[in-house]
C-alpha positions as CSV (number, residue, x, y, z in Angstrom):
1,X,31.7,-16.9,16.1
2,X,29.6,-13.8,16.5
3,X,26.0,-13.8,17.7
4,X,23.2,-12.9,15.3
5,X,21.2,-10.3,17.0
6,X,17.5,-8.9,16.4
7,X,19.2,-5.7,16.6
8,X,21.5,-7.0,13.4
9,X,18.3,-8.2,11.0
10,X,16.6,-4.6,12.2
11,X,20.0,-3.2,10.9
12,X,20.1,-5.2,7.5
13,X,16.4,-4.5,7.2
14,X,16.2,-0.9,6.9
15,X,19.6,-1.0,5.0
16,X,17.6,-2.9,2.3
17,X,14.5,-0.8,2.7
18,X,16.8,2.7,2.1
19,X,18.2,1.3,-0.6
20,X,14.6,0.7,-2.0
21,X,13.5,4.2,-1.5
22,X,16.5,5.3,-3.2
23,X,15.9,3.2,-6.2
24,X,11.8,4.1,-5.8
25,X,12.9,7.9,-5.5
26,X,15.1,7.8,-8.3
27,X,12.8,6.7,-10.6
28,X,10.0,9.0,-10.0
29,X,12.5,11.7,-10.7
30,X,13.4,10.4,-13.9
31,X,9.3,10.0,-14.7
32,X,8.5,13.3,-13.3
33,X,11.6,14.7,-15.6
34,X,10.0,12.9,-18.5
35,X,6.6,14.7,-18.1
36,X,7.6,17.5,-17.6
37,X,10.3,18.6,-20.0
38,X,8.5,16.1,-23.6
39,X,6.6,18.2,-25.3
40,X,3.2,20.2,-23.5
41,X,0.5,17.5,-23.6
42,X,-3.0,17.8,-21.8
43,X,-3.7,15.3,-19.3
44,X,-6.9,12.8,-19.9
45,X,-9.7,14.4,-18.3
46,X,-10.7,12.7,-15.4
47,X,-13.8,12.7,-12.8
48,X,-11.8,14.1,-10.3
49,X,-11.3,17.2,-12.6
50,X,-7.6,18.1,-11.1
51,X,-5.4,21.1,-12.3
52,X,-2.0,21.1,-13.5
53,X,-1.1,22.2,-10.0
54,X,-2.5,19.5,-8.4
55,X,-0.5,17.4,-10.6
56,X,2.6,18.8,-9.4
57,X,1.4,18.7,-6.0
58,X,1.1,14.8,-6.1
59,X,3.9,13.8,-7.8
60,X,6.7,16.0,-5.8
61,X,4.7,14.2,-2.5
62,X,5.6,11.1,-4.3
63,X,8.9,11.8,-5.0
64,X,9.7,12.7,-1.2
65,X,7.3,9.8,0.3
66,X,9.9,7.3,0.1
67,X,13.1,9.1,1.3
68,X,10.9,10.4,5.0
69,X,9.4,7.1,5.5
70,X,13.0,5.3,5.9
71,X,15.5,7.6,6.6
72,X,15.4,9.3,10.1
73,X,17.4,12.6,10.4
74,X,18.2,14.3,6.5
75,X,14.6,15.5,6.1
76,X,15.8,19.3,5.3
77,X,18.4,17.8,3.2
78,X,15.7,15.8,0.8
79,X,12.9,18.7,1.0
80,X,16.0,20.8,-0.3
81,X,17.4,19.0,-3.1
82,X,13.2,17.8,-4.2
83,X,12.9,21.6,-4.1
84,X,15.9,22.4,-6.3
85,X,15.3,19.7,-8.5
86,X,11.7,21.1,-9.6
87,X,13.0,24.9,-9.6
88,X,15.7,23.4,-12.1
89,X,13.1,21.6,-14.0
90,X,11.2,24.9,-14.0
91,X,14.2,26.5,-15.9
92,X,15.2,24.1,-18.3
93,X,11.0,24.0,-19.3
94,X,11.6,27.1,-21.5
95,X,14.1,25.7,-23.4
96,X,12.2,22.5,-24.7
97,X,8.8,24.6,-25.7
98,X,7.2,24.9,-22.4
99,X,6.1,27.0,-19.5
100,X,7.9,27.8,-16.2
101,X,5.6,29.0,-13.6
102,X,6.1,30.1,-10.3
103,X,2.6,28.9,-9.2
104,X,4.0,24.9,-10.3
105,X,7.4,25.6,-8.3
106,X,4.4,26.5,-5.4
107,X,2.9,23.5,-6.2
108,X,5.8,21.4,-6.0
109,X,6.9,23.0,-2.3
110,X,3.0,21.8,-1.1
111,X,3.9,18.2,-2.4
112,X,7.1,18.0,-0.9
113,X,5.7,19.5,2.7
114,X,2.7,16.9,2.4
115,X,5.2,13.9,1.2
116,X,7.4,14.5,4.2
117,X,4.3,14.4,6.6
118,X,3.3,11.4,5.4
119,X,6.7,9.6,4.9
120,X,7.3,10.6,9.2
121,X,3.4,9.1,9.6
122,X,4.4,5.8,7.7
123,X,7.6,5.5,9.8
124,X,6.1,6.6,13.3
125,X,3.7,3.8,12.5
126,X,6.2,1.3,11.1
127,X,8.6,1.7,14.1
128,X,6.1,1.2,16.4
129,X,4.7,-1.6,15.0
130,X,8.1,-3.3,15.0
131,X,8.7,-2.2,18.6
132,X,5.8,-5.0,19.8
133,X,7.7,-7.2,22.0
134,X,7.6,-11.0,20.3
135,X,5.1,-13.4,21.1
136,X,2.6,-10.5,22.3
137,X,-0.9,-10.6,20.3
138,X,-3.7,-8.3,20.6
139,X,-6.4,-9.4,23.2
């Protein structure tokens, strides 16, 4: 009978977790494709006051956020495809009554770089969380 290893439940672990950032990234792709190809409608005001480009910003971080913070190597591979995808979006927009804009394709690269440093943050810190040797505590 085989031995159940730590190294096994790490294993089966991050399978589950990828699959959940796939799931979570596939979503947000299908809500950011809602927003922006309905119809043109004017975000609530809010105190924060941010721009259509800000929007874009945050939501193509999102979209990446997932992918970097559990997969280890394909980063290029996700910051291309997120890229495409929102240059595509940009030239369907025309075609259901709205804008394309280069500056919101500019946007979208900012949120893609800034998801992708913050997805490598979340797993630096999640990998060397799990690396603390078992029964360890802090002093």
């Amino acid at each position: 009978m085989p031995r159940h290893t730590d190294h096994a439940d790490s294993r089966n672990g991050g399978t589950r977790f990828q699959a959940a950032a796939l799931v979570v990234t596939a979503l947000l792709a299908l809500v950011i494709a809602g927003l922006t190809l309905a119809p043109s409608v004017s975000p609530p005001p809010t105190r924060l006051g941010l721009t259509d480009k800000a929007y874009h910003a945050m939501a193509f971080a999102a979209l990446v956020l997932p992918a970097a913070a559990v997969f280890r190597g394909r980063l290029v591979w996700v910051a291309t495809a997120t890229f495409l995808y929102g240059a595509m979006i940009e030239v369907i927009q025309p075609y259901v009554g709205r804008g394309a804009e280069w500056a919101d394709l500019a946007a979208n690269a900012f949120g893609i770089l800034l998801g992708l440093l913050l997805g490598r943050l979340i797993h630096s810190m999640t990998r060397s969380l799990s690396t603390v040797p078992p029964g360890s505590s802090d002093p």
